[in-house]
Backbone as CSV, one residue per row, in Angstrom:
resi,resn,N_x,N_y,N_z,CA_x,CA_y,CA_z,C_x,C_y,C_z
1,UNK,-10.738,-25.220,64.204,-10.257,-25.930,63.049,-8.805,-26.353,63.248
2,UNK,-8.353,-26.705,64.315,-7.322,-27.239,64.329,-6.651,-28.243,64.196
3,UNK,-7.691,-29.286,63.676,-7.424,-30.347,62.404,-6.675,-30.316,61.526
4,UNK,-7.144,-29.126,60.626,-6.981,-28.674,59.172,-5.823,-29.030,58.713
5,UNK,-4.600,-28.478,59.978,-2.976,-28.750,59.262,-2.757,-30.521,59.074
6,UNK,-3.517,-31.776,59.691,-3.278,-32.952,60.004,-4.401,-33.589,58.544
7,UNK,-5.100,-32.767,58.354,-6.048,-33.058,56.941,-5.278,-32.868,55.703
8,UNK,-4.638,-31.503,55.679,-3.825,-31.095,54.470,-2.377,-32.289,54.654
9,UNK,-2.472,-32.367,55.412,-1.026,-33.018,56.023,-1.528,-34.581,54.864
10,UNK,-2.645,-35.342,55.601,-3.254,-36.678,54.378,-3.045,-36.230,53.298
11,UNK,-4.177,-34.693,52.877,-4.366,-34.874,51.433,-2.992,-34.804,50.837
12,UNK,-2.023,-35.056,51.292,-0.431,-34.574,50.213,-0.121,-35.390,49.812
13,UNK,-0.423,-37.064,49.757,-0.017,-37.673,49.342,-0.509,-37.988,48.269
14,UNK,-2.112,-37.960,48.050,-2.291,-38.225,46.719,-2.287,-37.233,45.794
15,UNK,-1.953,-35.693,46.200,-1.921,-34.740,45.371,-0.375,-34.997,45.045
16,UNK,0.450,-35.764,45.779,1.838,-35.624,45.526,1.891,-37.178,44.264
17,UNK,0.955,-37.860,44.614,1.086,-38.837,43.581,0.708,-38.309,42.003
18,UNK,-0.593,-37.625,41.998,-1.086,-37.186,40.951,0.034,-36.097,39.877
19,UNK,0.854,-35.156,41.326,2.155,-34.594,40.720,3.373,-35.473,39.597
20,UNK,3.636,-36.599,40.916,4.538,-37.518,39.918,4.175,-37.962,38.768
21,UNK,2.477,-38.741,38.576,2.076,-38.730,37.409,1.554,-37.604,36.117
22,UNK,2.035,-36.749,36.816,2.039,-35.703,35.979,3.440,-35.132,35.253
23,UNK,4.255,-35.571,36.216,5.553,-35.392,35.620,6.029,-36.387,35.195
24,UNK,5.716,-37.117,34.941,6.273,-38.549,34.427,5.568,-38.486,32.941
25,UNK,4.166,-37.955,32.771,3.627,-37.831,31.280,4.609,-36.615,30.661
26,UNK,5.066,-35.745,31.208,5.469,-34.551,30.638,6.579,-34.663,30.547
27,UNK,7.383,-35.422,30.769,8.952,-36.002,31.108,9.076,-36.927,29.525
28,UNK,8.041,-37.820,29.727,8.114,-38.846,29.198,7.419,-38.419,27.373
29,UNK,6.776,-37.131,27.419,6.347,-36.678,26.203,7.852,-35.649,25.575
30,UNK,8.721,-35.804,25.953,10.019,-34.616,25.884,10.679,-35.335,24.629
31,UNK,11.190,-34.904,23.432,11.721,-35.131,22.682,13.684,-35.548,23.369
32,UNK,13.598,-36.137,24.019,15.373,-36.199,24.826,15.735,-38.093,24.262
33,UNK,17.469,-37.727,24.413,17.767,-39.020,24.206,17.845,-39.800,25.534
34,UNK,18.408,-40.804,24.952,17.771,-42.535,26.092,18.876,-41.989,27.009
35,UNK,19.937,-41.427,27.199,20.465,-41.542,28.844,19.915,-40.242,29.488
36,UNK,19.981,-39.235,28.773,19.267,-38.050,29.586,17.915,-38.290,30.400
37,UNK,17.332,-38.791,29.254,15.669,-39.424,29.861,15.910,-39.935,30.689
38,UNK,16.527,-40.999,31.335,16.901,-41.594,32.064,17.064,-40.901,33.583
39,UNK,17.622,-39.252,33.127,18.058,-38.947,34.630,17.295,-37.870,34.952
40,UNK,16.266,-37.735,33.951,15.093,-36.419,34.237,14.400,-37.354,34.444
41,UNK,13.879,-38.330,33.900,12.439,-39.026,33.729,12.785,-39.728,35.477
42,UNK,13.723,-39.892,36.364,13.902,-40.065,38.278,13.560,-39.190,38.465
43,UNK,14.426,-37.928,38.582,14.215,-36.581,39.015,13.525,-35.311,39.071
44,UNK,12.555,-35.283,38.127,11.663,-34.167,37.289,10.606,-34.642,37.978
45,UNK,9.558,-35.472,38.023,8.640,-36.336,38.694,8.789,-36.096,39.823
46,UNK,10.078,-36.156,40.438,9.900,-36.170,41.964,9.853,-34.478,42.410
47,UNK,10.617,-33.564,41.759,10.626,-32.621,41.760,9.249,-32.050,41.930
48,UNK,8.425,-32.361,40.662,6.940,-31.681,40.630,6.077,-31.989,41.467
49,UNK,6.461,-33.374,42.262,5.342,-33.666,43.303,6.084,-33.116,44.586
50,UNK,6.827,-32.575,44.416,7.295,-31.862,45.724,6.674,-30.510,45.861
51,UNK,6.841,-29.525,44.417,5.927,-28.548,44.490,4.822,-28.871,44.700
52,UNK,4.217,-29.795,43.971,2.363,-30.014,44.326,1.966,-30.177,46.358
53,UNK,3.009,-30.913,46.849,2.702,-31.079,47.628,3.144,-30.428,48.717
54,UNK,4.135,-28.987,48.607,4.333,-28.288,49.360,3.195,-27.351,50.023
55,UNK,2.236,-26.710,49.297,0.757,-26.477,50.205,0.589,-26.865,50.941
56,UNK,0.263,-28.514,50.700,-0.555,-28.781,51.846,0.712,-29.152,53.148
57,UNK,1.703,-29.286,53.096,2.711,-29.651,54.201,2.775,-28.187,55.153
58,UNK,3.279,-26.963,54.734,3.184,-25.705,55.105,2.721,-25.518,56.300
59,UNK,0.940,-25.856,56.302,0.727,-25.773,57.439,0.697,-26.177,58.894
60,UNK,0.811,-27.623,58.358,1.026,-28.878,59.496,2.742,-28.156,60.385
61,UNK,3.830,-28.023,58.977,5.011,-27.580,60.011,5.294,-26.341,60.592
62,UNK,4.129,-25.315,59.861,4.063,-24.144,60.820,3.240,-24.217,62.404
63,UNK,2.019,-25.135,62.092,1.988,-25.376,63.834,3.050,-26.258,65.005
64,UNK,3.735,-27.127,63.961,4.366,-27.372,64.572,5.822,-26.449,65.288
65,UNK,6.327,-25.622,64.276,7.124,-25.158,64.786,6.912,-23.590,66.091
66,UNK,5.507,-23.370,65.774,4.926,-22.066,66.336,4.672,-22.911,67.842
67,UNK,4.590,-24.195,68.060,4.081,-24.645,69.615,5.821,-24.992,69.687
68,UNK,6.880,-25.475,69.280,7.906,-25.391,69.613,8.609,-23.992,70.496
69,UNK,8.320,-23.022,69.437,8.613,-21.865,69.786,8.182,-21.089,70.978
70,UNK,6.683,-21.787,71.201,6.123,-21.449,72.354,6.621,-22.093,73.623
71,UNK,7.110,-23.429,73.650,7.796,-23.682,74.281,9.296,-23.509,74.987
72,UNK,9.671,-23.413,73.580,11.429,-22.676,73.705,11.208,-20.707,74.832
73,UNK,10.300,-20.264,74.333,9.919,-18.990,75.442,9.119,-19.441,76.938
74,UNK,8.736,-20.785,76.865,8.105,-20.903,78.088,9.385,-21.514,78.934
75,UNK,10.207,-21.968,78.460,12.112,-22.735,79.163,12.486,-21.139,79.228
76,UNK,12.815,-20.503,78.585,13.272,-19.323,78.519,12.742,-18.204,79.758
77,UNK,11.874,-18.478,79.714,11.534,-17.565,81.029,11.271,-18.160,82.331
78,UNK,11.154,-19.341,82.293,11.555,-20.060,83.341,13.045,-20.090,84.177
79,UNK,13.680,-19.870,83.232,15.416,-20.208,83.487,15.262,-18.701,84.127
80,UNK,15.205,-17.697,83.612,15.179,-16.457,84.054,14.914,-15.873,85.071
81,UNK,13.431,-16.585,85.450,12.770,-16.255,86.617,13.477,-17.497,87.608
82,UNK,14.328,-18.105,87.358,14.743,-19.275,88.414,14.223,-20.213,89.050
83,UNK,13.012,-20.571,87.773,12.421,-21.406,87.847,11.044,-21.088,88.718
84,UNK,10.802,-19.822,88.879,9.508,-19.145,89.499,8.484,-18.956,88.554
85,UNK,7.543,-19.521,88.971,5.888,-19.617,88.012,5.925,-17.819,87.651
86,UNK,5.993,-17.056,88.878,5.310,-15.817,88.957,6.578,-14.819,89.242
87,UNK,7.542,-13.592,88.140,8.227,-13.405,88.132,8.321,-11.769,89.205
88,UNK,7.132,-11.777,89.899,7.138,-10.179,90.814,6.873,-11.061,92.385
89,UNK,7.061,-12.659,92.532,7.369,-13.115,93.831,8.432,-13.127,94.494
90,UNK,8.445,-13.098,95.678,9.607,-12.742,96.576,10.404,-14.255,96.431
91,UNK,11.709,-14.654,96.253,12.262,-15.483,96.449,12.319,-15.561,98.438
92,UNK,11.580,-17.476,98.516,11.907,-17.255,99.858,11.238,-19.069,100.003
């Protein structure tokens, strides 16, 4: 299933849309005056579709950063071993 993170990764956008329109009804149902509204009714919306859509992002940048990491230890022991595949060979 190593799709899954590049699937959740799609579905975020329309769960992140459905967020904004969700915060935009709940923003927009708020008893506030005309300049405040103004600077929640940008910001609040974007806010909530950020939570909605933090799930599904999660996983996509944890594989990404877990094959980084795997890499950063595969340089790492390379440099170490002096650039030797196999670190119990005789330099020669």
């Amino acid at each position: 299933m190593s799709f899954l993170p590049t699937v959740l990764l799609i579905l975020s956008l329309p769960v992140g849309f459905l967020g904004y329109a969700l915060g935009v009804q709940v923003v927009s149902a708020l008893p506030l005056s005309e300049e405040t509204r103004g600077f929640i009714v940008v910001f609040a919306p974007l806010f909530i579709a950020g939570l909605c859509m933090l799930p599904f992002l999660i996983p996509f940048f944890d594989r990404m950063a877990k094959r980084d990491l795997a890499q950063h230890a595969r340089d790492t022991e390379a440099a170490t071993n002096g650039g030797r595949d196999d670190p119990d060979e005789e330099p020669g």
